[in-house]
C-alpha positions as CSV (number, residue, x, y, z in Angstrom):
1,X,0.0,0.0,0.0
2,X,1.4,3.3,-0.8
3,X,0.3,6.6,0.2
4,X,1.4,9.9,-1.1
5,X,0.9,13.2,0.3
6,X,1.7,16.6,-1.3
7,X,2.0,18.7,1.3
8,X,3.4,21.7,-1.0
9,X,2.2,21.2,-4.5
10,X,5.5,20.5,-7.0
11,X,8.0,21.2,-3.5
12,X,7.5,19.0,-0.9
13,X,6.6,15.5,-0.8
14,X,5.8,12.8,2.2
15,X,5.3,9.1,1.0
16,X,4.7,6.1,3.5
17,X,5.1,2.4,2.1
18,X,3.9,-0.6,3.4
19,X,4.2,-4.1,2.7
20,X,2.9,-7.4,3.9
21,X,3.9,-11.2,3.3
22,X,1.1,-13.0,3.3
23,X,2.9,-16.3,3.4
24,X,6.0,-15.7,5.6
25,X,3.8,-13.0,8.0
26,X,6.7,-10.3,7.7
27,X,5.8,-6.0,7.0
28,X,7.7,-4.0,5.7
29,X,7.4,0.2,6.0
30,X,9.4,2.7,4.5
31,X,8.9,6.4,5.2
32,X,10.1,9.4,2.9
33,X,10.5,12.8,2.4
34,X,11.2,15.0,-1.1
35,X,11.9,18.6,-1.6
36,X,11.9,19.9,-5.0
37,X,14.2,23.3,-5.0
38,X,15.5,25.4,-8.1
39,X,18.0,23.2,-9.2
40,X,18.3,20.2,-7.0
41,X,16.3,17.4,-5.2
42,X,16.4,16.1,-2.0
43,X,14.9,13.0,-1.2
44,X,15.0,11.6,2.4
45,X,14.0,8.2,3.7
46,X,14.0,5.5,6.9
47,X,12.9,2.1,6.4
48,X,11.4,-0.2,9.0
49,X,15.0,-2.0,9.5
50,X,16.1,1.9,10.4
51,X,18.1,2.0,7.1
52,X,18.2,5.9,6.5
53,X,18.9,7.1,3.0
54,X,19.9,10.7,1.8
55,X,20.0,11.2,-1.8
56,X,21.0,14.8,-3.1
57,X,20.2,15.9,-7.2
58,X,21.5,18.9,-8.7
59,X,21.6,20.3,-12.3
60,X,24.6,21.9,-12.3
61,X,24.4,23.4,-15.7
62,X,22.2,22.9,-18.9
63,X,22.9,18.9,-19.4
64,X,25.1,17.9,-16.2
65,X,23.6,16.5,-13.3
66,X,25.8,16.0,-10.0
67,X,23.9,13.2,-7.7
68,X,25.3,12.3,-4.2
69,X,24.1,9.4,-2.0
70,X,24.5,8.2,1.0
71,X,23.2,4.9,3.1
72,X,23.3,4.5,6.7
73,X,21.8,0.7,8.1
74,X,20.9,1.2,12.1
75,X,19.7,-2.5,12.9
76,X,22.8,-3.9,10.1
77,X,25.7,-3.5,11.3
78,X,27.0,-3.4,7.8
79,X,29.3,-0.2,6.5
80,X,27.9,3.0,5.4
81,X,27.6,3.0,1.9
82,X,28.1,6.6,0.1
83,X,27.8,7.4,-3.8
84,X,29.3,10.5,-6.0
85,X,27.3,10.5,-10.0
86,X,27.6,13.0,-13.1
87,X,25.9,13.0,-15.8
88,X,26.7,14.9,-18.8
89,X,24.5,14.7,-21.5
């Protein structure tokens, strides 16, 4: 089930997830957040194993984007994960 709420029309977003498995009786949620500016995107988002995710968007000129990410797992004890992209063209 997915729910999406625009809480400033075209600027700021709110979406909830969920997820059930019928056969194994697990849920899943995810909660996020995304802010539309001028040039760049923000999107923001926790997960129901407290996996928060940070993903940053931004046209840097006409044709080159410049995308950073980031991944933090809470309940894993796994690594952070961060990401640099550009794309030209």
């Amino acid at each position: 089930m997915l729910y999406k709420r625009e809480v400033n029309p075209n600027r700021v977003n709110l979406l909830t997830d969920l997820q059930f498995d019928g056969q194994s009786g697990q849920t899943r949620m995810n909660l996020s957040a995304q802010y539309i500016l001028k040039q760049s995107r923000i999107s923001i988002g926790v997960d129901s194993d407290l996996t928060m995710r940070t993903t940053i968007e931004s046209n840097v000129s006409q044709g080159v984007q410049l995308s950073i990410s980031a991944e933090l797992p809470q309940l894993k004890q796994e690594g952070c994960r961060f990401g640099l992209g550009l794309t030209m063209g």
